[in-house]
C-alpha positions as CSV (number, residue, x, y, z in Angstrom):
1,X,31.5,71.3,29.0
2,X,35.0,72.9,27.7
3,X,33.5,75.4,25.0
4,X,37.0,77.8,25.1
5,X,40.5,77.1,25.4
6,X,41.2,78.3,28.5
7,X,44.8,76.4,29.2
8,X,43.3,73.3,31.1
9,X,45.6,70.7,31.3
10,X,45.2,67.8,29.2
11,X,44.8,65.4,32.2
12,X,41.9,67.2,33.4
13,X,39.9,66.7,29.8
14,X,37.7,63.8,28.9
15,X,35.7,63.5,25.5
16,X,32.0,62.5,25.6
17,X,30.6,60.0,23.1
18,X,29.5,63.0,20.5
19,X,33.0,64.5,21.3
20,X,32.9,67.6,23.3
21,X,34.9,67.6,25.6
22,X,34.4,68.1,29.3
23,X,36.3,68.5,32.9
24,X,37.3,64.8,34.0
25,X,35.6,63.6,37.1
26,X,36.9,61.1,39.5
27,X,34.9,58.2,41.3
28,X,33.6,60.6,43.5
29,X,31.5,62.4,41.4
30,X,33.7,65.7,41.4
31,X,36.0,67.6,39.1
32,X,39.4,66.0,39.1
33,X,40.8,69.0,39.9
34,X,39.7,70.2,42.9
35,X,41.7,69.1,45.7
36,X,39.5,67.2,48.3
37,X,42.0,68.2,51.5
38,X,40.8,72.2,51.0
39,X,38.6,72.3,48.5
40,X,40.0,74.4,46.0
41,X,40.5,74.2,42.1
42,X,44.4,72.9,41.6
43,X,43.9,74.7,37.8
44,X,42.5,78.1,39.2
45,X,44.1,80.7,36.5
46,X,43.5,77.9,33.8
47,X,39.5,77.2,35.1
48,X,37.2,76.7,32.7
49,X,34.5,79.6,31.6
50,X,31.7,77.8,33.6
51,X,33.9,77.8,36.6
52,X,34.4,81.1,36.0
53,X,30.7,81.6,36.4
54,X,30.1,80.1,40.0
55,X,31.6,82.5,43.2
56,X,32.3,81.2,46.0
57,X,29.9,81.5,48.6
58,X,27.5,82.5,46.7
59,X,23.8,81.2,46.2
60,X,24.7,78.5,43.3
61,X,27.8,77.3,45.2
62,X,26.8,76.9,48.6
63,X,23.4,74.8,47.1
64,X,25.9,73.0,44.7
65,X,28.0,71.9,46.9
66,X,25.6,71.4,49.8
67,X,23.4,69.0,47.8
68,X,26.6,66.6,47.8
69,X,26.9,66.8,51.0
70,X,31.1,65.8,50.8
71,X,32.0,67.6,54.0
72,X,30.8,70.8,55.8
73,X,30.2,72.6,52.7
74,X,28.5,75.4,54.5
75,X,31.9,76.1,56.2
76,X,34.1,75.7,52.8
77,X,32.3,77.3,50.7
78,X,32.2,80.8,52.9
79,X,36.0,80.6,53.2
C-alpha cells in the first residue's frame, strides 16, 4: 500500500475497491516495476516507503522472494 507520495509513477499505481492505492502488479504476481531480466526496481529513487523497508539480501528478502520461487532467488537476491 502507497501511504506517502514518494514520486511513483502513475503507471505503476492501481486503486483497490476502498481506494487506497497500491503498487500495480502484473500476471505474474509481482510489482510491475521490477524488471524480470535482473531483478531490480526500474523506480528505485521513486520506491515506495515499504520498499524502502526490505534490503536486499537480507532475512525478509531472500524468504520473500524464495517462497516465489521465480528464478534462483538465492543468487539474486545476494547480488
Amino acid at each position: 500500500m502507497l501511504i506517502s507520495d514518494t514520486g511513483v509513477p502513475d503507471r505503476f499505481i492501481e486503486t483497490d475497491e476502498w481506494g487506497s492505492w497500491h503498487m500495480a502488479r502484473l500476471e505474474d504476481g509481482w510489482c510491475a516495476a521490477l524488471d524480470r531480466d535482473t531483478m531490480k526496481c526500474t523506480i528505485y529513487d521513486n520506491r515506495p516507503w515499504v520498499c524502502r523497508e526490505f534490503e536486499m539480501g537480507e532475512y525478509e528478502c531472500r524468504t520473500e522472494r524464495a517462497a516465489n520461487l521465480l528464478i534462483d532467488w538465492q543468487d539474486k537476491c545476494a547480488q
